[in-house]
BAFIFI-561210 format. One line per 5 residues: number of its first residue (from 1); their letters; for each residue x, y, z of N, C-alpha, C. Coordinates in nm, 4 decimals, padded with zeros to 6 digits. Atoms other than C-alpha are relative to their C-alpha. Layout:
<rs>
NUM> a> X:Y:Z:X:Y:Z:X:Y:Z; ...
</rs>
This chain:
<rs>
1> xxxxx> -00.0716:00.0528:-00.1156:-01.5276:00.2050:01.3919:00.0924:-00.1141:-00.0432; -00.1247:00.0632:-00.0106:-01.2312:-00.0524:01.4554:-00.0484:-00.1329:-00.0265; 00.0655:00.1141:-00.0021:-01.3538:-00.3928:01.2632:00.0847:-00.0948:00.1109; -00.0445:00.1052:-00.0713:-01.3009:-00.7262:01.4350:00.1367:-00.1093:-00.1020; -00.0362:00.0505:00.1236:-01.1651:-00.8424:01.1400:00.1040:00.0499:-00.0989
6> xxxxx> -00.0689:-00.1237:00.0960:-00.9168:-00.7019:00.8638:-00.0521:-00.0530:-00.1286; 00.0344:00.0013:00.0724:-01.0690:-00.6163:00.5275:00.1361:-00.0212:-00.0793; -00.1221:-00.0271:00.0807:-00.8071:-00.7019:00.2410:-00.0945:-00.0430:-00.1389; 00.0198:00.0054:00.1672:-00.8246:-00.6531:-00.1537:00.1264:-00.0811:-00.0028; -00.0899:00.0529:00.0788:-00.6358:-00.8881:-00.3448:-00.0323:-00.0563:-00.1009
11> xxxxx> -00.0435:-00.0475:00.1303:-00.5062:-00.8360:-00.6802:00.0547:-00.0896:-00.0808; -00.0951:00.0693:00.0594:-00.4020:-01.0865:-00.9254:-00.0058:00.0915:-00.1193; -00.0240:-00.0746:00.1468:-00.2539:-00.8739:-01.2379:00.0057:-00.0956:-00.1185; -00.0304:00.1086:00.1410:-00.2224:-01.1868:-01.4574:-00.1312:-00.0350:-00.0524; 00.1142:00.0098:00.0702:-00.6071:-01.2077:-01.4842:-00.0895:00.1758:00.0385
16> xxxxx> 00.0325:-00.1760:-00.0345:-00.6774:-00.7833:-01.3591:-00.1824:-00.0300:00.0452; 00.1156:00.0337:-00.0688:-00.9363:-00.9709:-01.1297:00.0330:00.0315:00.1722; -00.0398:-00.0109:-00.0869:-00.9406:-00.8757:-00.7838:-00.1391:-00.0871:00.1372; 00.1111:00.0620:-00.1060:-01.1315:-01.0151:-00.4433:00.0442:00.0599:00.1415; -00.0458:-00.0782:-00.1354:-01.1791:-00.8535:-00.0867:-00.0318:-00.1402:00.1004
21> xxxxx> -00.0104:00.0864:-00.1474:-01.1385:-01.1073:00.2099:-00.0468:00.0237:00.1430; -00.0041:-00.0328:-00.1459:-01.2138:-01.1026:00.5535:00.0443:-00.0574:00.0818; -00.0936:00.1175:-00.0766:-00.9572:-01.2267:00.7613:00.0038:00.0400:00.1420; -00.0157:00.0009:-00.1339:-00.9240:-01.2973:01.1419:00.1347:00.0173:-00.0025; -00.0933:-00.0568:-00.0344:-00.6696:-01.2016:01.3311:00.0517:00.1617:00.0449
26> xxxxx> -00.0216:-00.1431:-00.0689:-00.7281:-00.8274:01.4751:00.0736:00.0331:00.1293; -00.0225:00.0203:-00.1491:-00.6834:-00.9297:01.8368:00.1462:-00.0661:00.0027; -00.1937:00.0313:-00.0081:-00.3043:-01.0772:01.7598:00.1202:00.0442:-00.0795; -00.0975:-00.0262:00.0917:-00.1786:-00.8666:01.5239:00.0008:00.1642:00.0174; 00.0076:-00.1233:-00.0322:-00.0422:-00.4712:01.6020:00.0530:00.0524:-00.0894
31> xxxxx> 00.0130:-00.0955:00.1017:-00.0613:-00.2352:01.3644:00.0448:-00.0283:-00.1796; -00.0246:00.0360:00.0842:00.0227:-00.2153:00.9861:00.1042:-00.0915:-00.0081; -00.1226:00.1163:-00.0072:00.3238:-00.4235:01.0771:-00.0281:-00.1404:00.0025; 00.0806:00.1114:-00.0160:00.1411:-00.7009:01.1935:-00.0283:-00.0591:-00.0685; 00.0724:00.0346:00.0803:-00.0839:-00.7169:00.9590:00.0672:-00.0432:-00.1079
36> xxxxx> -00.0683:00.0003:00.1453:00.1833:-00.7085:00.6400:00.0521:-00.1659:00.0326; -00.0671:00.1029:00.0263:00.3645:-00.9949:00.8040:-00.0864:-00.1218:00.0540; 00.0973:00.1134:00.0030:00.0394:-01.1815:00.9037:-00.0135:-00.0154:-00.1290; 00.0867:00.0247:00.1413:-00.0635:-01.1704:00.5254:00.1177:-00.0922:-00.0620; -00.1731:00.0481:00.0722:00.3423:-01.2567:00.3796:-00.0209:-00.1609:00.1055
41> xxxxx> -00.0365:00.1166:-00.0139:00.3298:-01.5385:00.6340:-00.0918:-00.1090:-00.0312; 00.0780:00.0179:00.0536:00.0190:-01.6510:00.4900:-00.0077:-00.0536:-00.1700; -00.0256:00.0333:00.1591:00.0901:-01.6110:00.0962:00.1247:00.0113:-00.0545; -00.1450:-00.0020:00.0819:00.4416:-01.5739:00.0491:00.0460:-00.1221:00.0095; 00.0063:00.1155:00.0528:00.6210:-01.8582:-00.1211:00.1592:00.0203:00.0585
46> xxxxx> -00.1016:-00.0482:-00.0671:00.9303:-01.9106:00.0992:00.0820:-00.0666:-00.0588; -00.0596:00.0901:00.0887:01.0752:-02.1651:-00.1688:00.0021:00.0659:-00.1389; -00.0104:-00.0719:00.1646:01.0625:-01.9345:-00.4877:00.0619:00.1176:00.0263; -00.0804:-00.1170:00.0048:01.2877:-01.6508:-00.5628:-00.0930:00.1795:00.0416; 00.0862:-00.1248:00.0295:01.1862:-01.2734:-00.4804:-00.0695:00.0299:-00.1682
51> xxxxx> 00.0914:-00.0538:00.1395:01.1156:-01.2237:-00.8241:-00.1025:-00.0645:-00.0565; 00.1230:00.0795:00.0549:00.8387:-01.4573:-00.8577:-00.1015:00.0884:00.0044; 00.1018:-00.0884:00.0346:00.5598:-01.3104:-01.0049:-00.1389:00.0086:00.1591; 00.0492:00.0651:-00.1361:00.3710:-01.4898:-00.7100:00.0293:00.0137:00.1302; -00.0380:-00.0098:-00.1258:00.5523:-01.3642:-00.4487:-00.0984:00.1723:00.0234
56> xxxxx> 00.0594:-00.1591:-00.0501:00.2990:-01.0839:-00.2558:00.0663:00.0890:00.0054; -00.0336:-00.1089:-00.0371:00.3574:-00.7445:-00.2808:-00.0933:00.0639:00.1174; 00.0898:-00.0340:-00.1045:00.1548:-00.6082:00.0468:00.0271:00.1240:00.0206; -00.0127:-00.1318:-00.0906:00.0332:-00.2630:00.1520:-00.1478:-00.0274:00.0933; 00.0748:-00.0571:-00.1402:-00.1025:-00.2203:00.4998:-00.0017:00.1310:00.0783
61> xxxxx> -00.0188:-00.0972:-00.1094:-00.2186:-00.0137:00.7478:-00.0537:-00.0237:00.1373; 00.0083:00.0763:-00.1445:-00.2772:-00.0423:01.1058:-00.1449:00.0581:00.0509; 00.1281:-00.0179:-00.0682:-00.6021:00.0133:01.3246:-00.0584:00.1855:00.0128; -00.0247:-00.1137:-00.0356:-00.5405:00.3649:01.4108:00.0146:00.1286:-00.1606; -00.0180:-00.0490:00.1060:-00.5156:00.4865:01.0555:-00.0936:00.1040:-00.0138
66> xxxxx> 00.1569:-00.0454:00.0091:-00.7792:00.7702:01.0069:-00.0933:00.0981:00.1192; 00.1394:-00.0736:-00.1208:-00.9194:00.8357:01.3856:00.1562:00.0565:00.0744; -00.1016:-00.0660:-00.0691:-00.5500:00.9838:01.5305:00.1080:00.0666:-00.0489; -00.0547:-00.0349:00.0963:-00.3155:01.2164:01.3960:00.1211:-00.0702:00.0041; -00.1187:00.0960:00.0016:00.0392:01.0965:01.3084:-00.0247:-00.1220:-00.0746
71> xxxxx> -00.0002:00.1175:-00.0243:-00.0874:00.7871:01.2210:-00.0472:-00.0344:-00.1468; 00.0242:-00.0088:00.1210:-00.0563:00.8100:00.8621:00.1595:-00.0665:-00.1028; -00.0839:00.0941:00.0781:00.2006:00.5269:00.7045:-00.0933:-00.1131:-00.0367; 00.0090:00.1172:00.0897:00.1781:00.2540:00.4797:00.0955:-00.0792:00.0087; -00.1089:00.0846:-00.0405:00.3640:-00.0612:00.5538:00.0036:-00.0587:-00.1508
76> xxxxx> -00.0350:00.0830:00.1344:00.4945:-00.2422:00.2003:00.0804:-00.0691:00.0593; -00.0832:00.1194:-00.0314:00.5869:-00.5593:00.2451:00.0508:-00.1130:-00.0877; -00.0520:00.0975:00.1258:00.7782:-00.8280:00.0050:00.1112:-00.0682:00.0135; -00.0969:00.0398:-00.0443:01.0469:-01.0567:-00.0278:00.1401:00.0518:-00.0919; -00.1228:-00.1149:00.0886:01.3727:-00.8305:-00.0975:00.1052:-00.0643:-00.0322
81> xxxxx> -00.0547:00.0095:00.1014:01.5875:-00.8271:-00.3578:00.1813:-00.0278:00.0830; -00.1291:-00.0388:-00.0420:01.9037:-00.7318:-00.1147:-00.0042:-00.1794:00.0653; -00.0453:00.1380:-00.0998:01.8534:-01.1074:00.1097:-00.0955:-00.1201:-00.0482; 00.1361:00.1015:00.0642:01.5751:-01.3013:-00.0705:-00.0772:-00.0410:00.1255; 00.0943:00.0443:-00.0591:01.3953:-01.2804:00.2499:-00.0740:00.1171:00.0595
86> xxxxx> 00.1192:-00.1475:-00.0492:01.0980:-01.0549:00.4435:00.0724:00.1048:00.0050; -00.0444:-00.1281:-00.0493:01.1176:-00.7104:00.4690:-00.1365:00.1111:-00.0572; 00.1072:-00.1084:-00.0304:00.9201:-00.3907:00.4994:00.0939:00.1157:-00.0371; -00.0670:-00.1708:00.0054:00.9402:-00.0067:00.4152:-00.1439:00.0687:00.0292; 00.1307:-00.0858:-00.0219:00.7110:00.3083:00.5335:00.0657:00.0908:-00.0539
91> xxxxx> 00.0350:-00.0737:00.0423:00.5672:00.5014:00.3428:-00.0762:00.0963:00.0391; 00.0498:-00.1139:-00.0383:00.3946:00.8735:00.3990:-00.0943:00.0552:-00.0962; 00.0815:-00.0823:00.1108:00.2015:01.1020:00.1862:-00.1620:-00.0259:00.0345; 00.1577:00.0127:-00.0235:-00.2015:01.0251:00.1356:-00.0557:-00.1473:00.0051; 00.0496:00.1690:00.0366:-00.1644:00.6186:00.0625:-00.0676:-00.0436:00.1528
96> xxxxx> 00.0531:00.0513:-00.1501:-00.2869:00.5603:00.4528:-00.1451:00.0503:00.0232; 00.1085:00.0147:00.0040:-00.5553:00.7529:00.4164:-00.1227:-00.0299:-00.0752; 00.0690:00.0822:00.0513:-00.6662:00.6635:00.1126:-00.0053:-00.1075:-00.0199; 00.0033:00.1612:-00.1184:-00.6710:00.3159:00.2208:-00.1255:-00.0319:00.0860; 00.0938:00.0253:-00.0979:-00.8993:00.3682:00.4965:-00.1346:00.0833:-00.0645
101> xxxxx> 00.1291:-00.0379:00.0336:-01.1283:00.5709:00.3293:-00.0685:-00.0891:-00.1639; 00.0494:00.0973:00.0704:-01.1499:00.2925:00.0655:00.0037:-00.0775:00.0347; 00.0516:00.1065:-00.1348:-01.2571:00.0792:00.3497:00.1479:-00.1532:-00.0261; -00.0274:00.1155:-00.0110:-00.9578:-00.1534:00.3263:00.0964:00.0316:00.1324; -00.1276:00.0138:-00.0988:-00.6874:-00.2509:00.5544:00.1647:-00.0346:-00.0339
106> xxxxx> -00.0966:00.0240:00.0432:-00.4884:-00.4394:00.3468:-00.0386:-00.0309:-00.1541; 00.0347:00.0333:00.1524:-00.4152:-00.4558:-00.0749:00.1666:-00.0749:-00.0208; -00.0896:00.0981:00.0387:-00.2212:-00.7570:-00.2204:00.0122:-00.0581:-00.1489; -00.0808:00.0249:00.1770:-00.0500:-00.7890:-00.5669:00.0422:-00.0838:-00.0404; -00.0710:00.1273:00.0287:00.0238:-01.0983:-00.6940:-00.0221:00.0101:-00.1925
111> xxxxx> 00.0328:00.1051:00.1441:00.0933:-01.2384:-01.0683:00.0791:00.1081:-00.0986; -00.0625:-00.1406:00.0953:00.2311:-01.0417:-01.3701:-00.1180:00.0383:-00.0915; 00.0822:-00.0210:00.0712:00.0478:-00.8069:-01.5796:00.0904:-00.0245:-00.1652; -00.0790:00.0353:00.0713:00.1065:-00.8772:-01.9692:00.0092:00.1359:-00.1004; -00.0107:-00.1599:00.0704:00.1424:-00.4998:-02.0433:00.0375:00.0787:00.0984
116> xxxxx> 00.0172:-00.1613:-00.0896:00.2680:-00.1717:-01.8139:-00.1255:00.0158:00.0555; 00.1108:-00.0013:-00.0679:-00.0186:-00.1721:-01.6221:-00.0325:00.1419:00.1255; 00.0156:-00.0351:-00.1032:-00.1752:00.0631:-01.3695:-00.0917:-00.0216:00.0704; 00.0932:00.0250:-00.1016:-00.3837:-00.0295:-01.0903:-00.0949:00.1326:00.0938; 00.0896:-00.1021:-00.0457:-00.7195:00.1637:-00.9776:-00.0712:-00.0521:00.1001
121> xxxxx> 00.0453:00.0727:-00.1095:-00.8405:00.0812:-00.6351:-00.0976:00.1574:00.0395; 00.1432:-00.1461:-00.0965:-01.1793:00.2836:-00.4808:-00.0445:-00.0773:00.1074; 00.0778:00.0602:-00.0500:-01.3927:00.1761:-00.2576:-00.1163:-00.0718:-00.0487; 00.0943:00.0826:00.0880:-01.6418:00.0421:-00.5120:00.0640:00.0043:-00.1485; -00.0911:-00.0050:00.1127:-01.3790:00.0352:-00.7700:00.1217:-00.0810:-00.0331
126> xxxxx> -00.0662:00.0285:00.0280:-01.1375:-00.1608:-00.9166:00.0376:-00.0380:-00.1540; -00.0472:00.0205:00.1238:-00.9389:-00.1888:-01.2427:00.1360:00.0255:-00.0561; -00.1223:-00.0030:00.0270:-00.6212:-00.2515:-01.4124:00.0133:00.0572:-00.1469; -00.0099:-00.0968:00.1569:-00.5592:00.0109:-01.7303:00.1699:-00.0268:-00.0384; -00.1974:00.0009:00.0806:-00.2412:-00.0298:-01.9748:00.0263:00.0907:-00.0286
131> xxxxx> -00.0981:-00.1208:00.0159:-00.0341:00.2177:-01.9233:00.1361:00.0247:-00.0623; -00.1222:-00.0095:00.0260:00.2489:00.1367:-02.1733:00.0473:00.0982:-00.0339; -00.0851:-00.0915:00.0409:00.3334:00.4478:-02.3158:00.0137:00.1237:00.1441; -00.0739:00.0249:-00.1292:00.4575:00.5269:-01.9394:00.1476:-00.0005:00.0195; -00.1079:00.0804:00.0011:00.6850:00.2867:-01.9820:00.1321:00.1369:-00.0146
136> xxxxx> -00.1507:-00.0826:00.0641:01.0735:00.4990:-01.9774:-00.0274:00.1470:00.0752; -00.0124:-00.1477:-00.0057:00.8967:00.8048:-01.8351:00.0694:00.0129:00.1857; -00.0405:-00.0344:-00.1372:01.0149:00.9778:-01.4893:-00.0914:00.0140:00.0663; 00.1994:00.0118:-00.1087:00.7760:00.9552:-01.1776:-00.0508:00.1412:-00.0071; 00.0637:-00.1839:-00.0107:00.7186:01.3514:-01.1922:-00.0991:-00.0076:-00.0975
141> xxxxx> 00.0991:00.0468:00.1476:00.5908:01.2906:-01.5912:-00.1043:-00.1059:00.0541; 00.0997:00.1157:-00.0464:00.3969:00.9686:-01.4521:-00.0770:00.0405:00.0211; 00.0919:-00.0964:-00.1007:00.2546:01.1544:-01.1816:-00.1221:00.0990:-00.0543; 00.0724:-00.0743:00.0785:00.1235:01.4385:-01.3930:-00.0993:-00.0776:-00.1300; 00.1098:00.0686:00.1273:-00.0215:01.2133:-01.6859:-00.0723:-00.0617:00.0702
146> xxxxx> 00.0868:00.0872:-00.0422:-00.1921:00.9791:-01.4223:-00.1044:00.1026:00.0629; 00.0687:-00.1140:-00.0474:-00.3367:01.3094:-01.2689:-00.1439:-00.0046:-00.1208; 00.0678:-00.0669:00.1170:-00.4841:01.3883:-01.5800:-00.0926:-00.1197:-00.0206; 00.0989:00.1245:00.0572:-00.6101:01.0243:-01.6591:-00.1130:-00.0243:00.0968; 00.0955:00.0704:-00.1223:-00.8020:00.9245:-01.3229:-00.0420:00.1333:00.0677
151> xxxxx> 00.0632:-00.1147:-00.1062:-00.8937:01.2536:-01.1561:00.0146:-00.0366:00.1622; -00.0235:00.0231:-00.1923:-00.9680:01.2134:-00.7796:00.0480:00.1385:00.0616; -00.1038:-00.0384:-00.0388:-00.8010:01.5028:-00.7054:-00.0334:00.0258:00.1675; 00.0887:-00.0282:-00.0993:-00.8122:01.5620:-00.3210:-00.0114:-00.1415:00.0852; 00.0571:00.1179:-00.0797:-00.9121:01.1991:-00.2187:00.1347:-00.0953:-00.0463
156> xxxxx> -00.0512:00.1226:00.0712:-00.6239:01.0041:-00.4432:00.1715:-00.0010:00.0664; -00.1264:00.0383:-00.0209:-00.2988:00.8708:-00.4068:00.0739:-00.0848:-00.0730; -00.0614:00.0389:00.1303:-00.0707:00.8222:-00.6718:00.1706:-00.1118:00.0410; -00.1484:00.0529:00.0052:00.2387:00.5341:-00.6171:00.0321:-00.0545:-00.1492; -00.1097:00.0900:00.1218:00.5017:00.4437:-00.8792:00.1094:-00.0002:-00.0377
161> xxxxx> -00.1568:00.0626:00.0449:00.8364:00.3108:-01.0283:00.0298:00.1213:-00.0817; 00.0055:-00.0689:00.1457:01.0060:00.5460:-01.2697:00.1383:-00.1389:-00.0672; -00.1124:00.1188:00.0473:01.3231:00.3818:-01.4660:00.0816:-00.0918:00.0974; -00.0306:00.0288:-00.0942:01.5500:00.3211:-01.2128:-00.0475:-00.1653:00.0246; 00.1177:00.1227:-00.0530:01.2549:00.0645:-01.0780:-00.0195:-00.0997:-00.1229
166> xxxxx> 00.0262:00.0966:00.1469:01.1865:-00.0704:-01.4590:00.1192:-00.0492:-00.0421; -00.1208:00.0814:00.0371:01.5585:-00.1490:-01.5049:00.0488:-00.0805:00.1420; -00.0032:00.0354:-00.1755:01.5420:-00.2888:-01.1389:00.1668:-00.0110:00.0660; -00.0835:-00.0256:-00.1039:01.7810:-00.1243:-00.9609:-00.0131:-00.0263:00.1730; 00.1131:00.0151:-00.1378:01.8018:-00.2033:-00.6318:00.0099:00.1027:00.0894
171> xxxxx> -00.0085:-00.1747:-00.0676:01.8599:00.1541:-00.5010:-00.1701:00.0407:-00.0616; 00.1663:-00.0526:00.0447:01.5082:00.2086:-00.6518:-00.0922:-00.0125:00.0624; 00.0945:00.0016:-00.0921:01.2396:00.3336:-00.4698:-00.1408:00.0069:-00.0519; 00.1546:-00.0214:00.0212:00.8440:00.3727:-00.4977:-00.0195:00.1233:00.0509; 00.0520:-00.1974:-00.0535:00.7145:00.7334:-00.4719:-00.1152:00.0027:-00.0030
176> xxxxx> 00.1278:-00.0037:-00.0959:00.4153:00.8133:-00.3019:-00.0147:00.1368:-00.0003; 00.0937:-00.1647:-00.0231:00.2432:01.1405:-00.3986:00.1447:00.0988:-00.0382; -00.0846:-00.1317:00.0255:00.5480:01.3160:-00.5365:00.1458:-00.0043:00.1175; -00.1071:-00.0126:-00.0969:00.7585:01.3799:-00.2034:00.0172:-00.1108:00.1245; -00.0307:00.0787:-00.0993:00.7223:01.0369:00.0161:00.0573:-00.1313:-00.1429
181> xxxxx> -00.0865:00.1181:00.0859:00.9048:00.6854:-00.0699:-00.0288:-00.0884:00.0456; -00.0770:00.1820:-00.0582:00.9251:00.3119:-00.0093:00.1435:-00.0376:-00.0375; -00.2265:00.0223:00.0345:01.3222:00.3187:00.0023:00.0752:-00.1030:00.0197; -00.1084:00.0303:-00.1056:01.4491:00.0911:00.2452:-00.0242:-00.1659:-00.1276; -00.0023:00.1000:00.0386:01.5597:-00.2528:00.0741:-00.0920:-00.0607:-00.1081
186> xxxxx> 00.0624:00.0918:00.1328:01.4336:-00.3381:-00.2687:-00.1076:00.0328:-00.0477; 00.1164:00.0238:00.0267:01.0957:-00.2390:-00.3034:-00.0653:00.0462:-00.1211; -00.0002:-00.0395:00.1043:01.1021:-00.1035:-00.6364:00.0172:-00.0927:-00.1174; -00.0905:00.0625:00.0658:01.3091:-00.3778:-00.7429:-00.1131:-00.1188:-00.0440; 00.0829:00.1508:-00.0687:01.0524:-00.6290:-00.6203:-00.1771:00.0590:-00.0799
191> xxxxx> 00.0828:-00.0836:00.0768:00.7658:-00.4225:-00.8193:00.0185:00.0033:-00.1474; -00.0215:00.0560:00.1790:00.9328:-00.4664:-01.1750:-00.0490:-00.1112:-00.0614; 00.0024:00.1020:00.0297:00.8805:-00.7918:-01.1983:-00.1371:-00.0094:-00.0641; 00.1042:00.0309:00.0324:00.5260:-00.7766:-01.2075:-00.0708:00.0938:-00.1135; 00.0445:-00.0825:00.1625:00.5134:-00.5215:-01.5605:-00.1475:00.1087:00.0596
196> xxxxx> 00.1395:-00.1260:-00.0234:00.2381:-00.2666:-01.3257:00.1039:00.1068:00.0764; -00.1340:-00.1475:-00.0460:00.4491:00.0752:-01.3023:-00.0890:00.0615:00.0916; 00.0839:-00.0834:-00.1323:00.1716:00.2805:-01.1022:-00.0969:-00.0898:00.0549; 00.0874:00.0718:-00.1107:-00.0633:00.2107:-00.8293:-00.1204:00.1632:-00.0257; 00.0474:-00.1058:-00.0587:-00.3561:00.4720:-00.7378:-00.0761:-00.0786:00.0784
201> xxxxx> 00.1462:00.0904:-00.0887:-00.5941:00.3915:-00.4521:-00.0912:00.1707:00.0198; 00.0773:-00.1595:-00.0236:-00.8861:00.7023:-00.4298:-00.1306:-00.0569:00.1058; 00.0982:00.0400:-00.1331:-01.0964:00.6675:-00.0783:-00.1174:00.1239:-00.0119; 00.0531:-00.0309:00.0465:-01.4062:00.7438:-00.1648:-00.1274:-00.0426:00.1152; 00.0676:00.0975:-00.1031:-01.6096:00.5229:00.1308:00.0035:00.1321:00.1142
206> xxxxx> 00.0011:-00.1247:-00.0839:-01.7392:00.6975:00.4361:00.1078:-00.1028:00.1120; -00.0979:00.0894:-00.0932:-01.5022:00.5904:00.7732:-00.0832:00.0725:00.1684; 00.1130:00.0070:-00.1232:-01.7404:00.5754:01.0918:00.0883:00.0435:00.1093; -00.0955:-00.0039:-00.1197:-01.5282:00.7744:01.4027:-00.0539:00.0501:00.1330; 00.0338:-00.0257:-00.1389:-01.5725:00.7669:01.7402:-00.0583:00.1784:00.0243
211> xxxxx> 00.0137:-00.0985:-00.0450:-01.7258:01.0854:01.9084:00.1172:00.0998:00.0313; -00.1322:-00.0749:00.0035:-01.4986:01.3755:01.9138:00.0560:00.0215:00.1542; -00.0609:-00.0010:-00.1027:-01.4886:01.4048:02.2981:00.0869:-00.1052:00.0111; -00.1046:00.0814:00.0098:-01.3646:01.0586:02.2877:00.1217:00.0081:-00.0244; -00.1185:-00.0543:00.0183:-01.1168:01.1349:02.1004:00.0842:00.0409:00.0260
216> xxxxx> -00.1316:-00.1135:-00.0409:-00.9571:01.4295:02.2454:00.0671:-00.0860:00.0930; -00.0250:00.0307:-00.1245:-00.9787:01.2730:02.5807:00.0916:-00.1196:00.0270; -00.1086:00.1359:00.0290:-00.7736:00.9028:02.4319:00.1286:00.0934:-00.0102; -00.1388:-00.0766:00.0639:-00.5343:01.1844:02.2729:00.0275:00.0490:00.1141; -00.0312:-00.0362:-00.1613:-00.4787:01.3548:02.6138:00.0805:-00.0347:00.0449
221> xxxxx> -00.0462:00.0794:-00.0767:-00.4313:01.0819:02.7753:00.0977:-00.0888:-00.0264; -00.1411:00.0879:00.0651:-00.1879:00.9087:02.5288:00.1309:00.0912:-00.0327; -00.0990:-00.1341:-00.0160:00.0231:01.2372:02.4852:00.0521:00.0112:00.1443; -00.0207:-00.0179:-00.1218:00.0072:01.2819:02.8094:00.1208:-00.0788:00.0871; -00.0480:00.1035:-00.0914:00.1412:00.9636:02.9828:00.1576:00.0027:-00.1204
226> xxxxx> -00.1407:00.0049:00.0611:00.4100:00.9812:02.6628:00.1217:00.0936:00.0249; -00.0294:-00.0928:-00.0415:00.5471:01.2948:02.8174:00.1012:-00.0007:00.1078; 00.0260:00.0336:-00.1296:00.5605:01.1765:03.1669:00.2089:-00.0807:-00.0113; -00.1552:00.0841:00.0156:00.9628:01.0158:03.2413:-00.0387:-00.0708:00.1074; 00.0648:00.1161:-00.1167:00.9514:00.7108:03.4186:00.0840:-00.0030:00.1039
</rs>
């Protein structure tokens, strides 16, 4: 069910130590949006350049993640490259639900790693592997070698930079499972900095959901009334 609370992992790559939080703020903050720019207004450093190693990279997701269909984005949040200030992109593919089925809400990236790095997030898992010989390849190649390295298949969700992102373009996006993106404004760009080319998160945790009549009968009734012209 729907904590009171939002669970967040956060990631420093400069010591590949991580810690989960429990932060207030459920009841004033709506959906992964919320949440990205509750956390940014929280740890982002509004006096240091985007490219500070220190400046959060944030992925969220919102309440609804998991128990309704549709409701399967990832908010990335950071300070972009195009205005040196907030901004957001959604993402698609499996990162939303594996997310929730590795009981978090929100995962936060701070610091540089001092190698190509990739990041392994579970639900009773975490670890940062050097992935330099990576380094130069295309996200398709990535994709397929990280396949091979971490398994999961089924539960995982593979993000990462290819060149483009490592020579930080700022047309450079983050790819998410092959065919989704983080496009909009920088977020690739804003991801170099910190020397970790992939991400995986593999939800592995069980996710507690309401009764299925419930369910239908919220969906119904929220379809329903969306239907309706006023």
């Amino acid at each position: 069910m729907i904590r009171e609370h939002f669970r967040v992992l956060k990631i420093d790559l400069a010591t590949g130590r991580g810690q989960v939080e429990e932060i207030e703020g459920r009841d004033a903050c709506a959906g992964g949006s919320g949440l990205a720019a509750l956390l940014f207004g929280r740890l982002g450093l509004a006096d240091r350049s985007w490219e500070d190693p220190e400046q959060p990279l944030i992925f969220a997701i919102g309440p609804l993640t998991g128990y309704f269909p549709l409701m399967s984005k990832v908010v990335c949040a950071f300070k972009s490259p195009y205005h040196d200030q907030y901004a957001e992109s959604h993402g698609g593919g499996r990162a939303a639900l594996s997310m929730r089925f590795a009981d978090l809400d929100a995962l936060v990236i701070t610091g540089k790693a001092k190698r190509p790095s990739c990041v392994v997030v579970g639900s009773r898992k975490l670890e940062v592997k050097d992935v330099h010989y990576l380094w130069g390849r295309s996200v398709q190649r990535t994709g397929q070698m990280l396949r091979r390295i971490v398994g999961g298949s089924g539960h995982r969700s593979i993000l990462r930079i290819g060149p483009a992102g490592e020579n930080r373009s700022a047309m450079a996006c983050i790819n998410v499972d092959t065919y989704r993106h983080f496009g909009r404004l920088g977020a690739a760009r804003s991801w170099a900095p910190r020397t970790s080319r992939p991400s995986r998160s593999w939800g592995t945790g069980p996710s507690i959901c309401p009764p299925a009549r419930n369910m239908r009968r919220s969906s119904k009734r929220s379809t329903g009334s969306s239907r309706k012209r006023p």
